[in-house]
C-alpha positions in Angstrom: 57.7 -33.8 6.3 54.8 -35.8 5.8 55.5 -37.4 8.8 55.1 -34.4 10.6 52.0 -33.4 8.9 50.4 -36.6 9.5 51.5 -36.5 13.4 50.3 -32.6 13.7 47.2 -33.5 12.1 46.4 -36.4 14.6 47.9 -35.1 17.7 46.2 -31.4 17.3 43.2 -30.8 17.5 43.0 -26.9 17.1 45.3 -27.0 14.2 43.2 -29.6 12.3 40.2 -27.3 12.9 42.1 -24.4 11.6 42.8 -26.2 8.4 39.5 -27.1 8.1 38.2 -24.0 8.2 40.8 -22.3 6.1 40.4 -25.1 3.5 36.2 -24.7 3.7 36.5 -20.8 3.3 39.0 -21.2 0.4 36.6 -23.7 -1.7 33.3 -21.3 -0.5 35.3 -18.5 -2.5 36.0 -20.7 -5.6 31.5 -21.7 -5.6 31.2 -17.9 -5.0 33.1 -16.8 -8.0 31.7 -20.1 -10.1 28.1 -19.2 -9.2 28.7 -15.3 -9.9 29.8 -15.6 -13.3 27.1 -18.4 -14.0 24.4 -16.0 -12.4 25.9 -12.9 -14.7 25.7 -14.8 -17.5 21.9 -15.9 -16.9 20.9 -12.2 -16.1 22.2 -11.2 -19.6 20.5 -13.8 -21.3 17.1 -12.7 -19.0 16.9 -9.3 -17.9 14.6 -10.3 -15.8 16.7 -12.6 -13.3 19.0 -9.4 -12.6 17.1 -8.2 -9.8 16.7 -11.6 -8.2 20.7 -12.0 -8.5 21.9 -8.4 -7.2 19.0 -8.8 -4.2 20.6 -12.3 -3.8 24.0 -11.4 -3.7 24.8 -9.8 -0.6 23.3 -13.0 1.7 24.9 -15.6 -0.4 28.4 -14.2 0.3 27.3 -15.1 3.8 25.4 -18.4 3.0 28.3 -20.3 0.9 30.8 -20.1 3.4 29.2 -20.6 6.4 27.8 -23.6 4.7 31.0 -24.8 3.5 32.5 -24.7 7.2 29.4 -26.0 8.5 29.8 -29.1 6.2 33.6 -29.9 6.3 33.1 -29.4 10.5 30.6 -32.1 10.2 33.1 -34.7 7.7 36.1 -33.5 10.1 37.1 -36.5 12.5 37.9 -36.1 16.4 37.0 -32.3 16.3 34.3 -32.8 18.9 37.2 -33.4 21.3 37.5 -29.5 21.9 35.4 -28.0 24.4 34.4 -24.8 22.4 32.8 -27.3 19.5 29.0 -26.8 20.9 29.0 -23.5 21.2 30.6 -23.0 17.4 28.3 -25.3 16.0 25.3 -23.3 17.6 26.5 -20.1 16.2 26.8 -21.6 12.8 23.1 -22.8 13.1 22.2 -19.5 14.0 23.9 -17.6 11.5 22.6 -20.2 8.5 19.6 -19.6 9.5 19.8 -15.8 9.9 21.0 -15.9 6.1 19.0 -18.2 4.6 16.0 -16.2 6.2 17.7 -13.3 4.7 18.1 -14.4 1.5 14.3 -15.7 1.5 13.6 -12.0 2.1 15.5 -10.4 -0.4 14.2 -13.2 -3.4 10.4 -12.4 -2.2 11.6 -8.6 -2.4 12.6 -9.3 -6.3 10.1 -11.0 -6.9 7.8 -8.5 -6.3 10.0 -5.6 -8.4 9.8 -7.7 -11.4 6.1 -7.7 -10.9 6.2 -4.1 -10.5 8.3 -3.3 -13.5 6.0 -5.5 -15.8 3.3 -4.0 -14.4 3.6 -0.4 -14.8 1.1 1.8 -13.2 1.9 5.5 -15.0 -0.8 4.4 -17.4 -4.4 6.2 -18.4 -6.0 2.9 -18.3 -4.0 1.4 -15.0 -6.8 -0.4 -13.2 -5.5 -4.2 -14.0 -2.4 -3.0 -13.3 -2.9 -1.5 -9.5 -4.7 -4.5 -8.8 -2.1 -6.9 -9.6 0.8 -4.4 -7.5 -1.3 -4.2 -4.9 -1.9 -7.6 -4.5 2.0 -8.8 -4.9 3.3 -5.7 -2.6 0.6 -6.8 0.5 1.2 -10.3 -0.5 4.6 -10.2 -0.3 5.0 -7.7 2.5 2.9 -10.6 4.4 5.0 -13.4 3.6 8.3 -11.4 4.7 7.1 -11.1 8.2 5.9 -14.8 8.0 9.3 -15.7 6.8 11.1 -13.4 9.6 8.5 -14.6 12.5 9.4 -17.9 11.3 13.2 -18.0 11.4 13.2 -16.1 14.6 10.9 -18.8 16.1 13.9 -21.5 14.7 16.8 -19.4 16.6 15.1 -19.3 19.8 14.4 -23.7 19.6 17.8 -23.8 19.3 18.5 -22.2 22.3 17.8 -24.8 24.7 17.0 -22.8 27.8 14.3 -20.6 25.9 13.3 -23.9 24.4 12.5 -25.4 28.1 11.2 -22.0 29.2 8.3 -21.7 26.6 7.3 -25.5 27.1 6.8 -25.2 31.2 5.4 -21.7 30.3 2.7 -23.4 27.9 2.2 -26.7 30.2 1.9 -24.5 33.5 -0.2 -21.9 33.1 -2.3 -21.4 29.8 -2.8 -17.1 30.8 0.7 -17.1 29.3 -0.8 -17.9 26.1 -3.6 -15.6 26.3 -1.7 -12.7 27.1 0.6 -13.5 24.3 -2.3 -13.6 22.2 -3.6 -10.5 23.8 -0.3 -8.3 23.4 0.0 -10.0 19.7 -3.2 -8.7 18.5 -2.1 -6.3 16.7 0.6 -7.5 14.5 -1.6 -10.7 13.9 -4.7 -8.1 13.0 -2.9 -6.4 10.6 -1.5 -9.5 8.8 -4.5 -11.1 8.4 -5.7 -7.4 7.3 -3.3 -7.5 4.7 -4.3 -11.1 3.2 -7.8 -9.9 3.5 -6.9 -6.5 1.0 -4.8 -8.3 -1.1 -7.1 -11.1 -1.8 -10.7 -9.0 -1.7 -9.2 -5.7 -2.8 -11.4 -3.1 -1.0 -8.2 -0.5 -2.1 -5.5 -0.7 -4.1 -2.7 2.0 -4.8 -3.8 5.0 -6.5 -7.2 4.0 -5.3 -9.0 7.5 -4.8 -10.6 7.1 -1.1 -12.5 9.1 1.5 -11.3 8.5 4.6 -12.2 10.2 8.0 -13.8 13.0 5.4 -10.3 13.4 3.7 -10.3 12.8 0.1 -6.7 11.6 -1.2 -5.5 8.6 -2.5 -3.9 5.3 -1.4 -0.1 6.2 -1.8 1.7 3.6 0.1 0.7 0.2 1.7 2.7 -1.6 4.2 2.3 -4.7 6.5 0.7 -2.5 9.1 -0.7 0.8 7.5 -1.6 2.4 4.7 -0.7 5.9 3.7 -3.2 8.2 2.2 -1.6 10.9 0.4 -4.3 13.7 0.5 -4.8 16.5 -2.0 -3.0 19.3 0.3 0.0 17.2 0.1 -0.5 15.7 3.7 -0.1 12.9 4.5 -2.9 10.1 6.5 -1.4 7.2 8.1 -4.2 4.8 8.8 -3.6 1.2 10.1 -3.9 -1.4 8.1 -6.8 -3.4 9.6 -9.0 0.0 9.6 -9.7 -0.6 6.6 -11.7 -3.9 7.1 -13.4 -2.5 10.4 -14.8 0.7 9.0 -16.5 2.2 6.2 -15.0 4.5 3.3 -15.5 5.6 0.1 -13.7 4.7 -3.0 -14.0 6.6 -6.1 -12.4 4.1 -8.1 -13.3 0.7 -7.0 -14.5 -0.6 -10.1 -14.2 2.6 -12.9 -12.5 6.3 -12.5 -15.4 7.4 -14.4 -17.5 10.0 -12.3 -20.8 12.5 -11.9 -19.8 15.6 -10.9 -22.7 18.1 -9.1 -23.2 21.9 -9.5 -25.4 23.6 -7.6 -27.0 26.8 -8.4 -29.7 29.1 -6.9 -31.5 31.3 -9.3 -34.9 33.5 -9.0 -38.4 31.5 -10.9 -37.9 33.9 -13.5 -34.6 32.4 -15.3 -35.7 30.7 -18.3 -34.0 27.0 -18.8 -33.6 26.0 -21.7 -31.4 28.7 -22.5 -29.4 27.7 -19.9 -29.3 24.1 -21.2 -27.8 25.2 -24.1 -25.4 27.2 -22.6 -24.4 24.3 -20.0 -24.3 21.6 -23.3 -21.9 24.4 -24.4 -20.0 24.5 -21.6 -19.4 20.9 -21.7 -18.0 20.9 -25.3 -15.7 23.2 -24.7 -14.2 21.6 -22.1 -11.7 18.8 -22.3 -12.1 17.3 -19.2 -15.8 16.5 -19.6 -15.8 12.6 -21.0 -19.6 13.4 -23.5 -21.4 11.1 -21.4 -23.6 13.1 -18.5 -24.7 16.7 -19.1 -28.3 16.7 -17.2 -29.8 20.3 -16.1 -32.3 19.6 -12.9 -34.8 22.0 -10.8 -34.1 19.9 -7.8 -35.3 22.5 -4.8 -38.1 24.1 -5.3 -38.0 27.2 -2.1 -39.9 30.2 -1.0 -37.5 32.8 -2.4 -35.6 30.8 -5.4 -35.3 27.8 -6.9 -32.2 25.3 -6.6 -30.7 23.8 -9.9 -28.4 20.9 -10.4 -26.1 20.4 -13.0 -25.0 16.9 -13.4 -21.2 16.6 -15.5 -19.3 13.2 -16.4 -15.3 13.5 -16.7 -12.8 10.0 -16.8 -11.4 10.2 -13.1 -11.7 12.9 -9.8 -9.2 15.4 -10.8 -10.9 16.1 -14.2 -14.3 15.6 -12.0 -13.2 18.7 -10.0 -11.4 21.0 -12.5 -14.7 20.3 -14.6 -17.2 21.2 -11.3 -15.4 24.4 -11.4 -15.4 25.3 -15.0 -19.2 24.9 -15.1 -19.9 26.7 -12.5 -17.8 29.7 -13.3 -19.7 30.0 -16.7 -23.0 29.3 -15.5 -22.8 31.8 -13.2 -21.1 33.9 -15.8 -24.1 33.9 -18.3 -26.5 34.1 -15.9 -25.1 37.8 -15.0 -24.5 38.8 -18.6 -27.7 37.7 -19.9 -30.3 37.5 -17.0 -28.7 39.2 -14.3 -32.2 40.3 -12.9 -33.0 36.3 -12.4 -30.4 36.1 -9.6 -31.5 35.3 -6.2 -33.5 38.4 -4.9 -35.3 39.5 -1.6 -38.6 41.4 -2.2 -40.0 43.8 0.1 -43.3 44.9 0.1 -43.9 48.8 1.1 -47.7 49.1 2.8 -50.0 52.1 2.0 -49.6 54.7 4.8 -46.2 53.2 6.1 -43.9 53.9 3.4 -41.2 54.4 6.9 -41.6 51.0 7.9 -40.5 48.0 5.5 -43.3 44.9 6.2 -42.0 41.6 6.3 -41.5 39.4 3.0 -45.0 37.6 2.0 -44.9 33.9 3.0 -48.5 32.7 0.9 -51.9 33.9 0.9 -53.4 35.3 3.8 -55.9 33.4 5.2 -59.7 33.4 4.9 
């Protein structure tokens, strides 16, 4: 018998590769279930390795064998002899490096959810933390298209024709290259966009922004756009490089905190300071005003009324707006109930001897 083995493993070729690769798969199995109960193990100990090793473990039960079969092909004698040999080893090259690229892509993926999860962002005081998510999301977003562009670019050297194609396309005529570059723009405008707002930080999620006059805030952002969720539940798509091209506002760049505005036009007969009072009264008995503006202003001085401005603090832009309202409902409110002749009026002045005809409103002194 082992005779014949040793005959059948000289004389055929096929067969030897056969046992090869049946021997190869059989010891990638034994790593794989060596490596799984190690990894399980180490996620018990550190909760925070079990994302990395359920992310990693769908491309590793790829990776181990094909690496196995790649490596006991390589220590297998006289295999080369068969004419199908190149084209297996290609496809194994190709499929390693499909997988590891993979796997690259789903470690940089749990990376950035343990990030995430120890930096949670349902907080009152959140701003450290939507910095440091914003930065790891683009970040890593980035480096997955890196990592994909890059094993992509690896498959295609090892295809030798594509290989000689893009060399006599690069020596021969350099408008290939710019009309790559051209038709590249984008993708490689929006990358750089994205290193750009991770590392300067002109938004970050939950950023409150004005955008195209649409106030919302940043809910989502990608390799190539951002998504502003706006405050009638749409939704503004805008691409990621607008943001470094063009000018916007952001409400919370640096603080929540805001100065909220209420305008008000009254006749020259409303007293103020009793509306002071009422307006500092206003603002204590509200609980989304933060006790650090409450400012009544004659800002507009007209030929019919005057304009006033009230001037409210509150912690972030909701509160801002719900607070805008409040005053203003009550402000209005005591003005009725206490002065309600001091509301805006239109006078009309009746001549002697044309009581018929109403004259038209006195603009000043007459002249002379």
């Amino acid at each position: 018998m082992a005779i014949d083995l040793a005959s059948f493993w000289n004389d055929h070729p096929l067969g030897r590769l056969g046992i090869t690769v049946a021997i190869a798969l059989a010891l990638a199995f034994v790593l794989r279930r060596v490596a799984r109960a190690v990894l399980r193990r180490l996620s018990r100990r550190h909760p925070a390795a079990y994302g990395m090793v359920s992310r990693a473990n769908a491309p590793m039960e790829w990776l181990v064998p094909l690496l196995t079969v790649a490596v006991a092909l390589r220590v297998t004698p006289d295999v080369e002899s068969l004419r199908f040999m190149g084209d297996v080893r290609h496809l194994l090259l190709v499929a390693l490096i499909a997988t590891t690229t993979w796997l690259v892509v789903r470690c940089i993926g749990a990376l950035e959810d343990l990030v995430i999860r120890l930096h949670p962002v349902d907080l009152a005081d959140n701003l450290r933390a939507r910095s440091v998510v914003t930065q790891v999301r683009v970040l890593s977003r980035s480096t997955m298209v890196l990592f994909i562009l890059a094993g992509l670019a690896a498959v295609l050297m090892t295809i030798p024709g594509v290989r000689q194609f893009g060399a006599s396309l690069l020596a021969s005529a350099g408008l290939a290259g710019l009309a790559l570059g051209i038709a590249a723009k984008p993708v490689l405008s929006n990358l750089i966009a994205g290193l750009q707002i991770a590392l300067a930080q002109p938004i970050r999620l939950d950023d409150v922004v004005i955008v195209k006059g649409e106030w919302g805030r940043i809910e989502e952002i990608t390799g190539t756009y951002v998504v502003v969720r706006i405050w009638d539940e749409r939704r503004l798509v805008v691409p990621l490089n607008w943001f470094i091209e063009n000018p916007f506002e952001n409400w919370t760049r640096r603080s929540a905190q805001l100065i909220g505005t209420v305008f008000l036009w009254v006749d020259y007969r409303l007293p103020l300071d009793p509306l002071r009072a009422e307006l500092e009264r206003l603002c204590r008995e509200t609980r989304e005003w933060d006790r650090r503006v409450c400012v009544l202003q004659v800002v507009e001085a007209g030929e019919r009324a005057m304009q006033l401005r009230a001037l409210v603090s509150s912690a972030d832009s909701g509160q801002g707006w719900d607070l805008r309202c409040r005053i203003r409902e009550g402000l209005i409110a005591f003005i009725r109930r206490e002065y309600p002749d001091c509301l805006p009026l239109t006078r009309i002045d009746w001549r002697a001897g044309h009581e018929d005809e109403p004259a038209a409103p006195a603009r000043g002194p007459a002249p002379g």
